[in-house]
DSSP file (Angstrom, degrees, kcal/mol; ACC not computed):
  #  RESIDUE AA STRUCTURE BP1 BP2  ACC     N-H-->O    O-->H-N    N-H-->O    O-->H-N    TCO  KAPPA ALPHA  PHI   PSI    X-CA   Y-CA   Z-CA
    1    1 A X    >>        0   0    0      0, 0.0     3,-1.1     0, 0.0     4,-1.0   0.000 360.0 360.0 360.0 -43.4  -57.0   11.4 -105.7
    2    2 A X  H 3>  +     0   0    0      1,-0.3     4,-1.8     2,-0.2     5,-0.2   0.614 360.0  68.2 -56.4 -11.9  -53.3   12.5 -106.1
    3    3 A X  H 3> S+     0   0    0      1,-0.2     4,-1.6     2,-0.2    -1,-0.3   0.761  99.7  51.2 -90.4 -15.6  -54.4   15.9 -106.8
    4    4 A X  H <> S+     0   0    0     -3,-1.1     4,-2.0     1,-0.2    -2,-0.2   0.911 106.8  53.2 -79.9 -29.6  -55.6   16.0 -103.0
    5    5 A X  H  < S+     0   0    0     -4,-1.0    -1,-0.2     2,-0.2    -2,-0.2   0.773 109.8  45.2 -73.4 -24.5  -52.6   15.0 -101.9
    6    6 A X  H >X S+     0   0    0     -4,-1.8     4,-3.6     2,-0.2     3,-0.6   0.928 111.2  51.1 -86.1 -37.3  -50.7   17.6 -103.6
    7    7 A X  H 3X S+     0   0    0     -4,-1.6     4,-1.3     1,-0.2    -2,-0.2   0.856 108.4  50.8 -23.2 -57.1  -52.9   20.1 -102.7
    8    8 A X  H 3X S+     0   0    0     -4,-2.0     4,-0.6     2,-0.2    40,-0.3   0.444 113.9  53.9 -81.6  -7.6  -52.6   18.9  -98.9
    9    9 A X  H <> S+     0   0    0     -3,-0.6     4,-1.8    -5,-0.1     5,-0.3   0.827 108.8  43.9 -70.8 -76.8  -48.6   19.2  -99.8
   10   10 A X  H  X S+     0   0    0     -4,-3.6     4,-1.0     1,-0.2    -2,-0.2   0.675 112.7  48.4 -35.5 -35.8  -48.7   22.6 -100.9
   11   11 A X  H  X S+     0   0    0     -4,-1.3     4,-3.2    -5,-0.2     5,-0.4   0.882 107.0  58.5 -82.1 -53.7  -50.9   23.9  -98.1
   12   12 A X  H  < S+     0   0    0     -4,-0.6     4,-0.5     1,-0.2    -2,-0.2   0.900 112.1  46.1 -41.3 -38.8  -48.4   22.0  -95.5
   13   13 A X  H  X S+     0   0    0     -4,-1.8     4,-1.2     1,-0.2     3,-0.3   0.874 106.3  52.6 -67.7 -37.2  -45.6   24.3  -97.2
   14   14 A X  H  X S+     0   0    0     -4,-1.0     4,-3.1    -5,-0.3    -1,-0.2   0.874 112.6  47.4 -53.8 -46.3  -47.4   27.3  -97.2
   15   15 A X  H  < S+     0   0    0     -4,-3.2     4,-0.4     1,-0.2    -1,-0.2   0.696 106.6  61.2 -82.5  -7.7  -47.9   26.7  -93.3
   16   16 A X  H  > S+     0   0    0     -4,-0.5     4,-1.6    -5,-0.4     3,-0.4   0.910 102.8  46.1 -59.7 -60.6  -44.6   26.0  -93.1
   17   17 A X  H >< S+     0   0    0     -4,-1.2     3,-0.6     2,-0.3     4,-0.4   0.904 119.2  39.5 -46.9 -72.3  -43.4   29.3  -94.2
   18   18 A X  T 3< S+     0   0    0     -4,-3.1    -1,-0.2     1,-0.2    -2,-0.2   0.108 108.2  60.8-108.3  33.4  -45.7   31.1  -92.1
   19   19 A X  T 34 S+     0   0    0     -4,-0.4     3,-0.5    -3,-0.4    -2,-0.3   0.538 114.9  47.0-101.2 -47.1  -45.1   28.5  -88.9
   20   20 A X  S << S+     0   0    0     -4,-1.6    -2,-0.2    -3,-0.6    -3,-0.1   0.474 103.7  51.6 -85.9   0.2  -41.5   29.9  -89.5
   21   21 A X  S    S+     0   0    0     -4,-0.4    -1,-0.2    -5,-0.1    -3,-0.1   0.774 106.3  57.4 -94.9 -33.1  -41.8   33.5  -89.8
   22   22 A X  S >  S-     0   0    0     -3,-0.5     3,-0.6    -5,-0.1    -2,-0.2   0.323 101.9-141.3 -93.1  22.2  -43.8   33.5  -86.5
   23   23 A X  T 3   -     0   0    0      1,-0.2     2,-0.7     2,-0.0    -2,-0.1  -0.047  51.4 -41.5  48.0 173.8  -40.6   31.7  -84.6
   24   24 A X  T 3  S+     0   0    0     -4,-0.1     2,-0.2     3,-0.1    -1,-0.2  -0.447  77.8 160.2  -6.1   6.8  -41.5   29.1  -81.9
   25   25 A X    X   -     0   0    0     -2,-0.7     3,-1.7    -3,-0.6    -3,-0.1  -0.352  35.4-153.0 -10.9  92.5  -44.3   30.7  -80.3
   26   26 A X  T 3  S+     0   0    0      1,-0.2    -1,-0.1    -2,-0.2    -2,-0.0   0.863  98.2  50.0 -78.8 -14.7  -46.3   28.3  -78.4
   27   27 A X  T 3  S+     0   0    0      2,-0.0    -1,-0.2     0, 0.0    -3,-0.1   0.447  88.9 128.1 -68.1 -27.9  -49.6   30.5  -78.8
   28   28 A X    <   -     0   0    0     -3,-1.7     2,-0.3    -6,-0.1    -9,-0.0  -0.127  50.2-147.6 -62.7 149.0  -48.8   30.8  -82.7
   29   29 A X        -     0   0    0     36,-0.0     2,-0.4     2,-0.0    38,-0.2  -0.762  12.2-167.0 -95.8 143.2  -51.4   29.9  -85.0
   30   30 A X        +     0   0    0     -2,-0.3    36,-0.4    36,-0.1     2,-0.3  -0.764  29.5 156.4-124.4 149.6  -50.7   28.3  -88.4
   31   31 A X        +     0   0    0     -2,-0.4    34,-0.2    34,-0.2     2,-0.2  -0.886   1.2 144.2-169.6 159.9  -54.2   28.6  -90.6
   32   32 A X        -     0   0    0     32,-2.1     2,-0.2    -2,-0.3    32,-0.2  -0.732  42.0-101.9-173.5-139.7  -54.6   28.6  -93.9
   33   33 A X        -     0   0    0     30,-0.2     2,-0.3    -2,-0.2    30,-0.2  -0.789  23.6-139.3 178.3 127.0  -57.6   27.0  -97.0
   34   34 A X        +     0   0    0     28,-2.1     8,-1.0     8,-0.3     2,-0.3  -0.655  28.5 168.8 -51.4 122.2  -57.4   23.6  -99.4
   35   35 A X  B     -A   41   0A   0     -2,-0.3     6,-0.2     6,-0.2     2,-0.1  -0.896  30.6-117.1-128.3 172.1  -58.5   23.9 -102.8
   36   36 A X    >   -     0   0    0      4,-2.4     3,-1.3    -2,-0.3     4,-0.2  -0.214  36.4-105.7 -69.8 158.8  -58.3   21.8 -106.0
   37   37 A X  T 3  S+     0   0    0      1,-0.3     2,-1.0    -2,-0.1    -1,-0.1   0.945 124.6  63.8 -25.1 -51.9  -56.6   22.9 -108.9
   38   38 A X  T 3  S-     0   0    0      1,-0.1    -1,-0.3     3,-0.0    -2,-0.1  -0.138 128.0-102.9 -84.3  46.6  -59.9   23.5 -110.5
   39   39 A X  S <  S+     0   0    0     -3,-1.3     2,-0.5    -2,-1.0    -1,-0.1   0.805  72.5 150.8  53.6  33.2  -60.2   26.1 -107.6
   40   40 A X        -     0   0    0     -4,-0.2    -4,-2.4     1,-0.0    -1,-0.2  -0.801  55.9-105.1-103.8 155.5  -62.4   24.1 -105.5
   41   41 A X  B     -A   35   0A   0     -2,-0.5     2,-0.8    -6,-0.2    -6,-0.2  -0.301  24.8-151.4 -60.2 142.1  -62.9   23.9 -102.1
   42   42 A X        -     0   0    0     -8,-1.0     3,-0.4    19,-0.2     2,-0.3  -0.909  26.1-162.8-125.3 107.5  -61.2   20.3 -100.3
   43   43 A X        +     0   0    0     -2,-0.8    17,-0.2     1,-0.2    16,-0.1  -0.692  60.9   9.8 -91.6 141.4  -63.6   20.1  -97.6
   44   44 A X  S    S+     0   0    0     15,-1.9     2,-0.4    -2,-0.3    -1,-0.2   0.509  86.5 162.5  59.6  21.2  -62.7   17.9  -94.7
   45   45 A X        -     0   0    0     -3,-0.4    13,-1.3    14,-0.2    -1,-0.2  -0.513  37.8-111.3 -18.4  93.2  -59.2   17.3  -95.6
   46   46 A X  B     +B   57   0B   0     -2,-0.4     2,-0.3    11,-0.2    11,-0.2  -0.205  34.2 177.4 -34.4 126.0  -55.9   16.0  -93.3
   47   47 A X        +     0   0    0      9,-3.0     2,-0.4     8,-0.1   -38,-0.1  -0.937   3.4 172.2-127.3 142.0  -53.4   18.3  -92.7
   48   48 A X        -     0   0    0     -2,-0.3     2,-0.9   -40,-0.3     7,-0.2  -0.982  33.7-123.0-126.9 143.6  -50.3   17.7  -90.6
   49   49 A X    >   -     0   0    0      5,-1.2     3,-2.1    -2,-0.4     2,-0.4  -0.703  41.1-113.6 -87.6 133.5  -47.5   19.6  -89.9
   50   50 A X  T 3  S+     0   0    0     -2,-0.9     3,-0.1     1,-0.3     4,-0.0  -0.427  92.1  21.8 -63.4 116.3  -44.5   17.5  -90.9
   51   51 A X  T 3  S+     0   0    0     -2,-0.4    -1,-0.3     1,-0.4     2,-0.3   0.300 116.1  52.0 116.4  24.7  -42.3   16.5  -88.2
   52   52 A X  S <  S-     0   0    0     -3,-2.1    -1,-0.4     2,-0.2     0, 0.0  -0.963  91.0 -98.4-143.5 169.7  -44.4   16.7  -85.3
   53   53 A X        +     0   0    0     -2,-0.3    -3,-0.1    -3,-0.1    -1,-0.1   0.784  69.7 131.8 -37.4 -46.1  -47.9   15.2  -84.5
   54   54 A X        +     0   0    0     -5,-0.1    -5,-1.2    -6,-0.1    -2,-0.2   0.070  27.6 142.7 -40.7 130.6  -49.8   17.9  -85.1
   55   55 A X        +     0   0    0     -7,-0.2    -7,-0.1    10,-0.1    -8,-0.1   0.013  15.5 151.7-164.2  69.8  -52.6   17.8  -87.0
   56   56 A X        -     0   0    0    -10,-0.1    -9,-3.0     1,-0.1     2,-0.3   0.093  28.9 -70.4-104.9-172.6  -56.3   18.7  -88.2
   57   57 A X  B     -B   46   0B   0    -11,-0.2   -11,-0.2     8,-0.1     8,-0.2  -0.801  21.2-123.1-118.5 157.1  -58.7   19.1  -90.2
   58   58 A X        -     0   0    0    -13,-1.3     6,-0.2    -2,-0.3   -15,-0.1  -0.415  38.0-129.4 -75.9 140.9  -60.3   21.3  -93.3
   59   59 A X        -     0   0    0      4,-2.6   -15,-1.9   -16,-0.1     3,-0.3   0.222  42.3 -87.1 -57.6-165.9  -64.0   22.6  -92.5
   60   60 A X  S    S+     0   0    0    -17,-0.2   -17,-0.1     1,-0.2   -19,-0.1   0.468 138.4  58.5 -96.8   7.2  -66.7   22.0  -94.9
   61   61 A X  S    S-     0   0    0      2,-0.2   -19,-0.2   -19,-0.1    -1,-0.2   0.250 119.2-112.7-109.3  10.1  -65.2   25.4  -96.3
   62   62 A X  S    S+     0   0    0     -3,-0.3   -28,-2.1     1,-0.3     2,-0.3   0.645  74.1 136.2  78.1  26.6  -61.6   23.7  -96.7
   63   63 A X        -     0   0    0    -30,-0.2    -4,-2.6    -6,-0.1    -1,-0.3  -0.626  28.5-180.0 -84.7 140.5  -60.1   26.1  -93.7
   64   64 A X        -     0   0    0     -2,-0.3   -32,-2.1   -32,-0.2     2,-0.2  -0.882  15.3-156.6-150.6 159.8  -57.9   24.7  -91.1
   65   65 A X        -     0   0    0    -34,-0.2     2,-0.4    -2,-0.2   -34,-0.2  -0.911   2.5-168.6-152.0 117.3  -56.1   26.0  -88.1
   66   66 A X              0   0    0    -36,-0.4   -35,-0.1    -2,-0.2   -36,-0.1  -0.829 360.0 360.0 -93.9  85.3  -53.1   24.6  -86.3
   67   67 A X              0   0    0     -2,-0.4    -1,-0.1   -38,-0.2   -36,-0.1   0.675 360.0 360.0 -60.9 360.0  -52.1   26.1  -82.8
């Protein structure tokens, strides 16, 4: 169970990164894909970006997209 959470860490940083690269942009898109270690998909997964509300969820192909 911890391994989802770090996973769902790792992908918040990632969007992090490229939430900051596109500046403040209310039209930008943040998007990105879950997996396990073992390179599996993490279907239906939380993600939030950290300090705001914002938030969704992974498809059944572990893909998410945060406007």
């Amino acid at each position: 169970m911890s391994n989802k959470y770090f996973l769902v860490f790792l992908a918040f940083l990632f969007s992090v990164s490229v939430y900051s690269q596109h500046g403040r942009h209310r039209s930008s898109l943040i998007s990105g894909r879950v997996m396990s270690t073992e390179k599996e998909v993490m279907d239906f997964a939380t993600v939030y970006l950290k300090g705001t509300n914002q938030g969704c969820y992974t498809d059944e192909k572990g893909i998410y997209h945060l406007k």
